[in-house]
Each structure stands twice: as C-alpha cells, then as structure tokens.
KETI-158580 format. One line per field, with one value per residue (C-alpha): residue number from 1; y, z, x. Coordinates in nm, 3 decimals. Layout:
# KETI-158580
pos [NUM ...]
yy [Y ...]
zz [Z ...]
xx [X ...]
//
This chain:
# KETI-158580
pos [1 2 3 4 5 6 7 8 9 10 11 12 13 14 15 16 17 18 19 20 21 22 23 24 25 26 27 28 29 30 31 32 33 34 35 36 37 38 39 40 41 42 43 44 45 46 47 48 49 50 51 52 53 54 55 56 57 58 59 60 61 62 63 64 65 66 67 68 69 70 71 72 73 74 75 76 77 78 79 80 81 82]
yy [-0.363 -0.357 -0.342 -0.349 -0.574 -0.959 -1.195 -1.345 -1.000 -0.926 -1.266 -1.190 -0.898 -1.009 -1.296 -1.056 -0.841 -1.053 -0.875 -0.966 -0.825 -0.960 -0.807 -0.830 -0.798 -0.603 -0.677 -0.578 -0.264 -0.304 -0.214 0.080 0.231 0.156 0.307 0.614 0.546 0.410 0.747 0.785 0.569 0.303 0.229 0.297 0.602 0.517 0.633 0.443 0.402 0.384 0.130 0.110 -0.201 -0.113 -0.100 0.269 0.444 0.699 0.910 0.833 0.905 1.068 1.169 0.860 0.825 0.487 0.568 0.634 0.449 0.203 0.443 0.663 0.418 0.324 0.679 0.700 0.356 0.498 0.853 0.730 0.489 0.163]
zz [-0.050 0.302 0.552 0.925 0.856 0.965 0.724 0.651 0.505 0.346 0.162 0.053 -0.022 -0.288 -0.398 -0.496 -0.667 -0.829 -0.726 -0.904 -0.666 -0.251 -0.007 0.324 0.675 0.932 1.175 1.448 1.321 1.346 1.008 1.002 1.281 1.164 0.823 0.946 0.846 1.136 1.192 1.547 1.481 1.423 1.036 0.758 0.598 0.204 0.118 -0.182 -0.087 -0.461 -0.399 -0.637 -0.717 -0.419 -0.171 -0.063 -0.106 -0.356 -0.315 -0.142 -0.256 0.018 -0.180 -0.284 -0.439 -0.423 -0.761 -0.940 -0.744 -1.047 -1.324 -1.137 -0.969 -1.299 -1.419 -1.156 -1.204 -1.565 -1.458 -1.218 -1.455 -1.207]
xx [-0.037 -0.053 -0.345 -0.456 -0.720 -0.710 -0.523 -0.887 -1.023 -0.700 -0.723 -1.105 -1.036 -0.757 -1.015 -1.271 -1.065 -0.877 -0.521 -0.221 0.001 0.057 -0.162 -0.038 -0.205 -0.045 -0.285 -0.018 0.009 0.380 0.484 0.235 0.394 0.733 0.630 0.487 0.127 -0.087 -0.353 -0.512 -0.787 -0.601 -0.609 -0.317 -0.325 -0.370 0.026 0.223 0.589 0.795 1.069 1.393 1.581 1.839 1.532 1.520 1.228 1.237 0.890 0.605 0.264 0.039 -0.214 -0.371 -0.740 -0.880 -1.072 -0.761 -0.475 -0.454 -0.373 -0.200 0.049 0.114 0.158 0.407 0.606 0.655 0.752 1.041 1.110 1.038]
//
C-alpha cells in the first residue's frame, strides 16, 4: 500500500492496524504521478494495481471500497490466480 501521507502517519497508521503487508509513503507524490493516481487535490486515488511474478501489471482495480478492499483483493488474487 501506498500513500501521500508523511512516513510518520503511514507508520501509525500500519501500527494501529496491525498490517501485515508494507505501507509506503509517497509523500513526494512521485510515484502517484508516475502511477497515474495523484487526483487534483492532491491525494491518491484508492486504485489496486495486480502485479504478476514478471512485474507487469495485469488489471488494476479502480473501483475500490475501503469497507470491502480486504475481501475483495483477496477475491481477486484468487480469480487471477496470484
């Protein structure tokens, strides 16, 4: 996972939540931009990129709901068979 937010609330965020998984800050918005996702007030758009083992990106997810995102990434991992 990848956010604009500082490395600070990205870390407390992760504490809190107890992630298993990195979160990264892109407080530079560099990899946002690169990636397509930075929206015009500044803040990634919630999109879930589906990598394969070769590193290209075989779909992206732009429909994400935070209430859901867990099952349905998983849903998804299973389904494209990641």
């Amino acid at each position: 996972m990848a956010s604009t937010d500082s490395l600070e609330d990205v870390t407390a965020f992760a504490e809190k939540n107890d992630a298993n998984f990195p979160v990264l800050s892109d407080n530079g918005k560099n990899a946002s931009k690169a990636f397509g996702v930075l929206s015009a007030m500044g803040f990634a758009k919630r999109w879930t990129f589906y990598v394969d083992a070769d590193g290209n990106i075989i779909e992206i997810d732009k429909s994400v709901n935070p209430r859901s995102a867990g099952p349905d990434l998983a849903a998804n991992l299973e389904r494209l068979g990641l």
